[in-house]
C-alpha positions as CSV (number, residue, x, y, z in Angstrom):
1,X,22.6,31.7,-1.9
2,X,23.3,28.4,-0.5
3,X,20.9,27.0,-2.4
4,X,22.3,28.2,-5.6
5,X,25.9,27.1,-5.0
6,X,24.3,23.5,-4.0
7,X,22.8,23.6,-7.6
8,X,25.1,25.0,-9.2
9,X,27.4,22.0,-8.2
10,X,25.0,19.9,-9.5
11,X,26.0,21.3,-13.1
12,X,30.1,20.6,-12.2
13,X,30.8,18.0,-15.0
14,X,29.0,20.7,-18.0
15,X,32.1,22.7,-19.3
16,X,31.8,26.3,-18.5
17,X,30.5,28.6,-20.6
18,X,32.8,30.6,-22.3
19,X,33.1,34.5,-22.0
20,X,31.5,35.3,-25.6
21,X,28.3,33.2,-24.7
22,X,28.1,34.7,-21.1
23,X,28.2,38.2,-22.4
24,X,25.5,37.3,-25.7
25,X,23.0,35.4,-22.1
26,X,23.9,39.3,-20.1
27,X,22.8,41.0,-23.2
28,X,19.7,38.5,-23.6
29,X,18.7,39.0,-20.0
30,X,19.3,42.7,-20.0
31,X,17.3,43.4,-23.2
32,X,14.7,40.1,-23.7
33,X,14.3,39.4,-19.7
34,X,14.2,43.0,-19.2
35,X,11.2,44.0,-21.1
36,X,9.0,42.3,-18.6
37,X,11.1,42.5,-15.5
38,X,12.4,45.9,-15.9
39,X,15.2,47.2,-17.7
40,X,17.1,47.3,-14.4
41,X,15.6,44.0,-13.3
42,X,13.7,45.9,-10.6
43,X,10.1,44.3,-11.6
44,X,7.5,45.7,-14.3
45,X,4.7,43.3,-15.7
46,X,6.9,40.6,-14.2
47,X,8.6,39.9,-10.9
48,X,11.5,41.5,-10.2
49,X,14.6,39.8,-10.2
50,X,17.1,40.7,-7.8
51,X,18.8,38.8,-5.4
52,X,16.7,39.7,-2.7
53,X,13.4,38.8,-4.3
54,X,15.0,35.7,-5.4
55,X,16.7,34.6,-2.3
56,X,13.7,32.6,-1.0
57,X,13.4,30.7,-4.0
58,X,15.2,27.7,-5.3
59,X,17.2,27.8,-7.9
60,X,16.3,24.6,-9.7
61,X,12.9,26.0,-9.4
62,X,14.2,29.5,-11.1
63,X,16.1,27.5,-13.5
64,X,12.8,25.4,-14.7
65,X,10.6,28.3,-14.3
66,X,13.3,29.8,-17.7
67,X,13.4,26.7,-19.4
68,X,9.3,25.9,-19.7
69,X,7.8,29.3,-18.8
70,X,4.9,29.8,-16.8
71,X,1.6,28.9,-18.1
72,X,-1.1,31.0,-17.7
73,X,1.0,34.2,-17.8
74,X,3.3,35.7,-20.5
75,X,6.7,33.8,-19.0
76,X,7.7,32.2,-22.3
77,X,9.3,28.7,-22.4
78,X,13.2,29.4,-22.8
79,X,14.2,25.4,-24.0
80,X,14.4,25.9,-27.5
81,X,17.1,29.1,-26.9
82,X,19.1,28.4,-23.7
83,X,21.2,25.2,-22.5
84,X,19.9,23.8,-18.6
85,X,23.5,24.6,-18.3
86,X,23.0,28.2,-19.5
87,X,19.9,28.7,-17.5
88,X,21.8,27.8,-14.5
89,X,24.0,30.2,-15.0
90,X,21.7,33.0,-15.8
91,X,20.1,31.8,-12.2
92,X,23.4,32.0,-10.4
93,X,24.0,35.6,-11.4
94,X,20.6,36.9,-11.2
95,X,21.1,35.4,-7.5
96,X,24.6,37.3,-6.7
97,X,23.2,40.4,-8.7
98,X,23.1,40.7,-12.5
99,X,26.2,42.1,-14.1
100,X,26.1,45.0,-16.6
101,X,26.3,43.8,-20.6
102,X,29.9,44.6,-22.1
């Protein structure tokens, strides 16, 4: 979690995000995220991600991991649709628990 907030500093001068976008990146991650990593974020044909699992991890590594995918398994690159700013943000609340969509 540490590790997160340090990052998340990092990301201080971007303007926040406003509530329309963060509920359109809960309903993205619910639904688009979701249909690998479980509906509940629990895990399925990809890792789960909860902030247990990810608690080990870094968060700039979890940000880049969104933004250019993995190659060599189905994680799609995530560039062309979300901000570094937005992917941060998705990081930070998979990493404090993922809220529900409104």
């Amino acid at each position: 979690m540490v590790i997160g907030m340090a990052f998340s500093s990092a990301f201080a001068n971007s303007p926040p995000l406003d509530p329309q976008r963060q509920n359109e990146l809960v309903r993205l991650v619910r639904q688009d995220c979701g249909s690998c990593h479980g509906m509940e974020l629990r895990g399925g044909l990809g890792p789960a991600l909860t902030p247990q699992t990810l608690r080990d991890k870094p968060a700039s590594s979890l940000v880049s991991t969104i933004l250019h995918g993995r190659p060599g398994t189905p994680m799609p690159p995530w560039k062309n649709f979300l901000s570094e700013s937005e992917a941060d943000w998705i990081v930070d609340n998979l990493q404090k628990g993922f809220p529900d969509a409104r």
